[in-house]
C-alpha positions in Angstrom: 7.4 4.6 26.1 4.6 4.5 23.4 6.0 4.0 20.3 4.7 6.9 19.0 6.5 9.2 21.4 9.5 7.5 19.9 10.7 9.4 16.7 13.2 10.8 15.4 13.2 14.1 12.7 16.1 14.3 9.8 16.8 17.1 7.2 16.0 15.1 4.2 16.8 17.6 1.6 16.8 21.2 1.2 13.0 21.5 1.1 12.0 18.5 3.0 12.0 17.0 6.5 11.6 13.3 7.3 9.8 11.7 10.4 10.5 7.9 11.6 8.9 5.6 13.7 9.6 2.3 15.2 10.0 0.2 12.2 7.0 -2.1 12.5 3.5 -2.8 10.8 1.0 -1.3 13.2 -2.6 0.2 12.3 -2.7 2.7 15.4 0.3 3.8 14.9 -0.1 4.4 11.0 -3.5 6.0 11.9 -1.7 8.2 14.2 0.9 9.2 11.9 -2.1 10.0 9.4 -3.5 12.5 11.7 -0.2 14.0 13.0 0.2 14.2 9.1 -3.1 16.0 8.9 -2.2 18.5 11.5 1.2 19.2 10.3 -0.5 19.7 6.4 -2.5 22.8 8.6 1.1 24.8 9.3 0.7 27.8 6.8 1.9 29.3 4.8 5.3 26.7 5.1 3.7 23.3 4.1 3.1 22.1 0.6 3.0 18.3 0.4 3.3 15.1 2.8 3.9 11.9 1.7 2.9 8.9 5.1 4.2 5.5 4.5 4.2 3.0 7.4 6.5 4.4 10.1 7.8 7.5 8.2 6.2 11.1 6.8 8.2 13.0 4.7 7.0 16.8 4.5 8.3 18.9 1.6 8.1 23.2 2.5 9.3 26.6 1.8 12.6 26.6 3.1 12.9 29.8 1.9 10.3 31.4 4.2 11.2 29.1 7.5 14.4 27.3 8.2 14.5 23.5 8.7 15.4 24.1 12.7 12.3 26.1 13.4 10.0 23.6 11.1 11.5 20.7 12.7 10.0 22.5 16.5 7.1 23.1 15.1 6.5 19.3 13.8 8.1 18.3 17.2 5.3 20.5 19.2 2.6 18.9 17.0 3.6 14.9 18.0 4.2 15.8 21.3 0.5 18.0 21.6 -1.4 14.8 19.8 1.3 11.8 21.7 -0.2 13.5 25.0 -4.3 13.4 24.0 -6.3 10.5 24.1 -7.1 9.7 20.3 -10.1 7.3 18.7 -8.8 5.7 15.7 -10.5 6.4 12.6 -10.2 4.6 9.5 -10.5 5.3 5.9 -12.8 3.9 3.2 -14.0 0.6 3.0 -12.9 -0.7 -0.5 -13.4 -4.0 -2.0 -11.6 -5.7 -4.8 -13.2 -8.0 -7.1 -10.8 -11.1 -8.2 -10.7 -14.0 -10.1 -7.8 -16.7 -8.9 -7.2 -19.8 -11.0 -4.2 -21.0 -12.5 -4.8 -18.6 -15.7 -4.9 -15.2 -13.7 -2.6 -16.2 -10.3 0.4 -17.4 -12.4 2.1 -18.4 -9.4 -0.6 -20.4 -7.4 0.6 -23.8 -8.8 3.9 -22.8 -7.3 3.0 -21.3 -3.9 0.2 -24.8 -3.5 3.7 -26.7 -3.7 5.5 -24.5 -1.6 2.7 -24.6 1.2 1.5 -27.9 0.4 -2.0 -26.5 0.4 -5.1 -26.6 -2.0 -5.6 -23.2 -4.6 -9.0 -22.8 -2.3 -6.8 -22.2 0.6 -4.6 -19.4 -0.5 -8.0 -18.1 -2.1 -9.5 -18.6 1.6 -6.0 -16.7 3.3 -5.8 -14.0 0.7 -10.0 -13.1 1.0 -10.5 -13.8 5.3 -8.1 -10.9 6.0 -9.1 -7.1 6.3 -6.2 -4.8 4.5 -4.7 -1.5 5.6 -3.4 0.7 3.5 0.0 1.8 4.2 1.6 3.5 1.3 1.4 4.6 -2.0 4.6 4.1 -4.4 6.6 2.0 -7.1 4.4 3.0 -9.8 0.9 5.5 -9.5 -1.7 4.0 -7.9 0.4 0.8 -6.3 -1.0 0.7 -3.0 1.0 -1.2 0.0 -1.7 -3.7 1.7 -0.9 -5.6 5.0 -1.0 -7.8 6.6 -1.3 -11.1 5.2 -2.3 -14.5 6.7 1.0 -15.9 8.3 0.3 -19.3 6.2 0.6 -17.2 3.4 4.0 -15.0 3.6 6.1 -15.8 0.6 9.7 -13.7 -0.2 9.6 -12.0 -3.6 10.5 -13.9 -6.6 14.3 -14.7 -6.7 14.2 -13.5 -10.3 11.5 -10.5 -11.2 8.9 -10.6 -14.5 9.8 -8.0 -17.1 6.4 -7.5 -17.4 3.0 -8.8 -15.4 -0.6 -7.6 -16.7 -2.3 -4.9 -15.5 -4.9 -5.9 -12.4 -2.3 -8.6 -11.5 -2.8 -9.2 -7.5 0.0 -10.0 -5.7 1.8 -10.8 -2.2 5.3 -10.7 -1.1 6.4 -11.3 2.8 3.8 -9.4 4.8 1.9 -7.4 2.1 -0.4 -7.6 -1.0 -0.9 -5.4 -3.9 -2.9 -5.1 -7.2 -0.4 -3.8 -10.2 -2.3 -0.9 -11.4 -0.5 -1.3 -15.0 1.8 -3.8 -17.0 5.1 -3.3 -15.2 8.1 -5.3 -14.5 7.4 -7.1 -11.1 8.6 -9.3 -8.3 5.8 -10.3 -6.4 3.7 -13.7 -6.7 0.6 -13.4 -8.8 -2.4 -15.2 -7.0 -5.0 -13.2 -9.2 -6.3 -10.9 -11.7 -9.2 -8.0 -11.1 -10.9 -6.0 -13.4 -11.3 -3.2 -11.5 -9.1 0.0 -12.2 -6.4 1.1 -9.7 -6.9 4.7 -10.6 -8.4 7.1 -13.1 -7.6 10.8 -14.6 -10.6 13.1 -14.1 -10.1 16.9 -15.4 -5.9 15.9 -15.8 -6.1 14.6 -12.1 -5.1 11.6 -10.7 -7.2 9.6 -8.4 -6.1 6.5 -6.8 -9.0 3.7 -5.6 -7.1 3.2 -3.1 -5.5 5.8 -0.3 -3.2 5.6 2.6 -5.4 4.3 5.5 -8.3 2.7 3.5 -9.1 -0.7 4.7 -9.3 -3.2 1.7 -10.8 -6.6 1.2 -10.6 -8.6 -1.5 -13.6 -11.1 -2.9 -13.4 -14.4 -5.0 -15.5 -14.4 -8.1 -15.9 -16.9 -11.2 -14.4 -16.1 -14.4 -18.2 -15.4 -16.1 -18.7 -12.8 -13.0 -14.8 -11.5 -14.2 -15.0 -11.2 -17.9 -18.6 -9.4 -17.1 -16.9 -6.8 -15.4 -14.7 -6.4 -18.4 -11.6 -8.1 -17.2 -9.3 -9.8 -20.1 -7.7 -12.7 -18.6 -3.9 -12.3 -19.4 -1.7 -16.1 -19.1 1.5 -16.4 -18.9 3.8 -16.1 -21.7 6.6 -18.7 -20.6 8.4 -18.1 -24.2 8.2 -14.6 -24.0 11.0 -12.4 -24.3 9.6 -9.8 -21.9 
């Protein structure tokens, strides 16, 4: 069976439904689930949000004007219409992210060189070959889930989280990267800093750069290139408090 004919649908709350897939990091499947997503956004006058992570779409609606039974049929008809056509898979935007890695910006890179037993040019070299999807928005506004990493690369979170890592910090743990979109508490390893803002407010809107199924990839620069762009590099604060 195709994974994608393999789901299941759950009553998440009182105005929302929740759709799973085969837990697993797959671009045509997530590219499926956007456009089942898409179609599913079209079923007036009942929808009012979606929310597509890697295997998963969570759909909030009027409960009061259609009960969750007769949504969850009508969700069910959508997959099973799209599972049965032959689809071309689309992607989103191509995106690139400017980033400086050194020991100043990646704070962990002297660490994850003695973990791997590798050079800082070749976690630069893993981190920039690859070609990112987009999977899912969350933990703060505008963090964006990236994956996959290079296998040489994979590193568990840090056994004991930051209080607080800068703003443009770019970051792996296990399978994914990410670029902290503001100074936050985090987990992840720092291999970098970038300049570039992860989102901005226009008319009291928020805009992420990036979106669920963009394709990111990221580019080495020198600090001159980095401070040019207007990027403050941020150290480490080892005697810090928080």
């Amino acid at each position: 069976m195709h994974e994608l004919n393999r789901f299941n649908i759950f009553s998440y709350s009182e105005n929302a439904i929740l759709i799973q897939w085969p837990s697993t990091i797959s671009a045509t499947l997530h590219q499926d689930i956007i456009s089942i997503g898409q179609q599913i956004s079209r079923l007036s006058p009942w929808f009012i949000e979606q929310v597509c992570s890697y295997h998963s779409i969570l759909i909030y609606y009027r409960f009061e004007a259609i009960s969750a039974s007769e949504f969850s049929q009508k969700i069910e008809a959508i997959i099973q219409r799209f599972s049965g056509n032959e689809k071309v898979c689309e992607v989103g935007r191509k995106i690139t992210i400017d980033v400086l890695y050194d020991e100043e910006t990646g704070w962990d890179n002297q660490l994850l060189c003695q973990m791997k037993g590798c050079s800082l040019q070749e976690i630069i070299n893993w981190h920039t070959k690859r070609t990112y999807r987009a999977y899912a928005l969350g933990f703060t506004p505008g963090f964006c889930y990236l994956a996959s990493v290079d296998e040489k690369l994979f590193a568990p979170r840090k056994t004991v989280p930051r209080k607080k890592v800068p703003a443009g910090a770019v970051a792996i743990a296990h399978k994914q990267t990410a670029i902290y979109p503001d100074a936050s508490p985090g987990g992840w390893h720092i291999i970098g800093q970038t300049a570039q803002p992860m989102y901005q407010m226009s008319n009291n809107e928020f805009q992420p750069l990036i979106n669920v199924g963009d394709i990111v990839t990221f580019r080495s620069i020198d600090k001159e290139t980095f401070l040019a762009q207007g990027g403050e590099v941020v150290k480490e604060n080892l005697n810090a408090s928080n």
